[in-house]
N, C-alpha and C positions, 0 to 999 in steps of 0.2 A: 526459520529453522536453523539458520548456518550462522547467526548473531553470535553467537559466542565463537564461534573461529572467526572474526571480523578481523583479530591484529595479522594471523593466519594469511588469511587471504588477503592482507592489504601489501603482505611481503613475497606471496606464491602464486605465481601463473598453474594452471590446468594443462593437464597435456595428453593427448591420447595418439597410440600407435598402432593402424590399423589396417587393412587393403580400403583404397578408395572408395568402392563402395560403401563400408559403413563406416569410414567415413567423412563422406558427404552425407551419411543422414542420419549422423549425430545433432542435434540443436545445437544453434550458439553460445545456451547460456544452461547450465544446470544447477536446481537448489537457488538458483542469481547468482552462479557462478560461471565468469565469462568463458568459452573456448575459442580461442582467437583461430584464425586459418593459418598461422605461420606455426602452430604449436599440433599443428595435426600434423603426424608423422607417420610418411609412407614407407614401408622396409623397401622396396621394389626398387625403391631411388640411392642411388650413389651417394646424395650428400646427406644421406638418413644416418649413414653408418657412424659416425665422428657420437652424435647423439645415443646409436642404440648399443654404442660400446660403452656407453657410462653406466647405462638402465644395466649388462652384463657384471659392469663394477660394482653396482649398487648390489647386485643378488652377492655375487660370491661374499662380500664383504657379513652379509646377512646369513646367507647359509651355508657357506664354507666351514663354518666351527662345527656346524649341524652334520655335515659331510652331504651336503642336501644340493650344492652348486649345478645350476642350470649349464651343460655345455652350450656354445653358440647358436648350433644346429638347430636345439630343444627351443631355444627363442621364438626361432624365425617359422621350425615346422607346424611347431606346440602352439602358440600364441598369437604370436604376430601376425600367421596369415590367416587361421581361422578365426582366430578370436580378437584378444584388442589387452592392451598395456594400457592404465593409462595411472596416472598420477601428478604429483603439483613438482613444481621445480621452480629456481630462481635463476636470474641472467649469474652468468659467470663473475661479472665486473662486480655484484653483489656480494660474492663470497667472502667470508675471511681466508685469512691463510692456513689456519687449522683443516676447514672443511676443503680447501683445495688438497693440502696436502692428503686426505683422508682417502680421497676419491682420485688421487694423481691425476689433476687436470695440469696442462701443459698452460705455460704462461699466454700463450698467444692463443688459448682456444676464446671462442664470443659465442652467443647466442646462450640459449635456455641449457640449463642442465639436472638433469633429474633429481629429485631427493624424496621421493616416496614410489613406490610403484605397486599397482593391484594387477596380477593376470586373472583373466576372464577367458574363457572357452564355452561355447554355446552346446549346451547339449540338444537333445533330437526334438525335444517341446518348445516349440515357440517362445520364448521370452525367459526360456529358462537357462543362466548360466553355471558355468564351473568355476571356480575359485581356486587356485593353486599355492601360489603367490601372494604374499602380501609383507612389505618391510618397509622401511623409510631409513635415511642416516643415523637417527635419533637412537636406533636400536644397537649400535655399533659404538656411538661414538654420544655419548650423554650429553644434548646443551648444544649438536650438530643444529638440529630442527626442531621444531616446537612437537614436546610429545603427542601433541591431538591429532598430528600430520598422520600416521597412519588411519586411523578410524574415519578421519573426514576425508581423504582417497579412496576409503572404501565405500562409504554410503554415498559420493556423490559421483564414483563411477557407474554403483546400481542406478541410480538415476538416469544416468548420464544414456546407460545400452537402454534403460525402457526397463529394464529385470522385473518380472511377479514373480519368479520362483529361485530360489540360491540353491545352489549342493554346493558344501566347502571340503576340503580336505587339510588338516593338520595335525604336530603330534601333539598328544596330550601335554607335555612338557614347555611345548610354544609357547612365548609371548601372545602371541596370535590370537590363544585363545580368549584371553580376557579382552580382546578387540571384538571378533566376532559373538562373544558371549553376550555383548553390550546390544547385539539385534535377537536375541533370547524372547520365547524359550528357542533353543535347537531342537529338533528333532534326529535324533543320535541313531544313525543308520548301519554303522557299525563301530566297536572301539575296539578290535585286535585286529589290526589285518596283516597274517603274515604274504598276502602276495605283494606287501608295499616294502621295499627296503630297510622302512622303522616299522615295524609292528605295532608299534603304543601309537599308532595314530586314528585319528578318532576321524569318520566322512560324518556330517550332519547336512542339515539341510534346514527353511525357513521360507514362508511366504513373502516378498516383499511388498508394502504398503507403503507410503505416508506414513501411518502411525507408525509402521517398524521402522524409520528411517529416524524419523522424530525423535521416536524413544534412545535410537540408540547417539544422536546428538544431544539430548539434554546432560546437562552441569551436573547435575547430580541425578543419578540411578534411583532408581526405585526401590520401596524396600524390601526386605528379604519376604522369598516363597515363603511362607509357614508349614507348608507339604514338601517340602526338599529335605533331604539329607544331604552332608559335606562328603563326595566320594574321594579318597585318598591317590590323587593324578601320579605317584608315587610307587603305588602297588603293584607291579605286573600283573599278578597273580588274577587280582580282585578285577582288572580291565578283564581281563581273558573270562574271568564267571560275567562279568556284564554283558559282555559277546554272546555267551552264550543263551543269557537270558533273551537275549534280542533277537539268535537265532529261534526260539522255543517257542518268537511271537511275543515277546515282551516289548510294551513302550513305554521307552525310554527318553527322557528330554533333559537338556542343560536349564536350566532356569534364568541365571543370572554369570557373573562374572566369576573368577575363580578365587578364593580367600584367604591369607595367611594367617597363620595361626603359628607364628613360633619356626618352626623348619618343618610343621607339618600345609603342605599346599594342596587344599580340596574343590571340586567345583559341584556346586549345590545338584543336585540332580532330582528330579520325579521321576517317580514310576506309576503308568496308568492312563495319564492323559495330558494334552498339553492345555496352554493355559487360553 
């Protein structure tokens, strides 16, 4: 399934950050990809913090433009102890000098260093998590890390917790979106929320399988819905009527990834049923 990230993972260790208990009862190996014991990271520990101050670099650098920046607290209350971080990084000594400077690592820091990270939060269903987060360097810094790095941290952290069921939260405008549109369709739960800071942010949600994992690892995507419409991610107006349709009982689903067309940016949508 992960054969096309093979150069990927022949240059990125796995990493996840979590309370003890889960995990010790993560597997060793997800997708056939390894998680070593010196790469699981406890927040509770003293010598965690040097590591979970980079994972803090990595967010602001990604959502800082968005004005979307994790405070420290939000880490460790939000994620870290309920839930689980995790994503790939490379030893320091691997770096260039570009990607140090990026991330202001200190000349004498050693050990692994983040460059992708997915938060996870466990809602009240069994195997079912939350999605907050998700960025890698690449998004910051073009040519940092191999663009596939974010979507292969995300499908192989669902593996990784065990996940059958996703809720994700992002704004329409995100990169994001064409990452998690790649595990489509979405079931689109709501697309205005003004109790969220951005409004234009879209909650969906998706069963996780095998085949959803699959799908959204293959080279090339499948072809277009012939029942979707391009909805204009663009529009305020027009998200705020989809809200409403969704309040009225309308179902709504993402189908596929989002499309450029010129300076106009759409993402295919149904109405009625998913696929």
């Amino acid at each position: 399934m992960v054969e096309a990230y093979r150069d990927i993972l022949a240059q990125h260790q796995l990493y996840a950050v979590g309370l003890p208990d889960l995990l010790e009862g993560l597997p060793r190996s997800t997708l056939g990809v390894p998680l070593e014991a010196d790469h699981r990271i406890d927040p509770l520990r003293v010598s965690s913090a040097p590591f979970l101050r980079l994972v803090e670099r990595l967010d602001a650098l990604a959502y800082g433009p968005r004005e979307l920046t994790m405070p420290r607290w939000a880490f460790y209350d939000c994620a870290e102890l309920p839930g689980a971080v995790i994503g790939f990084g490379r030893a320091a000594s691997e770096l260039t000098p570009h990607v140090r400077r990026v991330l202001g690592i200190a000349k004498d820091h050693v050990g692994l260093v983040p460059l992708s990270m997915a938060l996870f939060v466990p809602m009240l269903e069994e195997g079912h998590w939350l999605g907050f987060a998700l960025c890698d360097l690449h998004e910051v810094a073009p040519g940092a890390t191999p663009a596939g790095l974010r979507l292969l941290s995300m499908a192989v952290a669902l593996d990784l917790l065990g996940a059958r069921r996703f809720t994700g939260t992002t704004q329409w405008a995100s990169p994001n979106l064409r990452v998690h549109a790649r595990f489509a369709p979405l079931r689109v739960h709501a697309a205005w929320v003004p109790a969220h800071s951005k409004p234009a942010t879209c909650t969906f949600g998706f069963d996780v399988t095998p085949a959803v994992l699959q799908r959204a690892l293959r080279e090339v995507w499948g072809p277009a819905d012939p029942e979707a419409t391009l909805f204009d991610l663009d529009d305020r107006t027009a998200l705020q009527g989809l809200q409403q349709e969704i309040e009225d009982g309308g179902l709504i689903s993402i189908v596929g990834p989002p499309e450029e067309r010129g300076a106009f940016v759409g993402a295919p949508i149904r109405r009625g049923k998913l696929a």
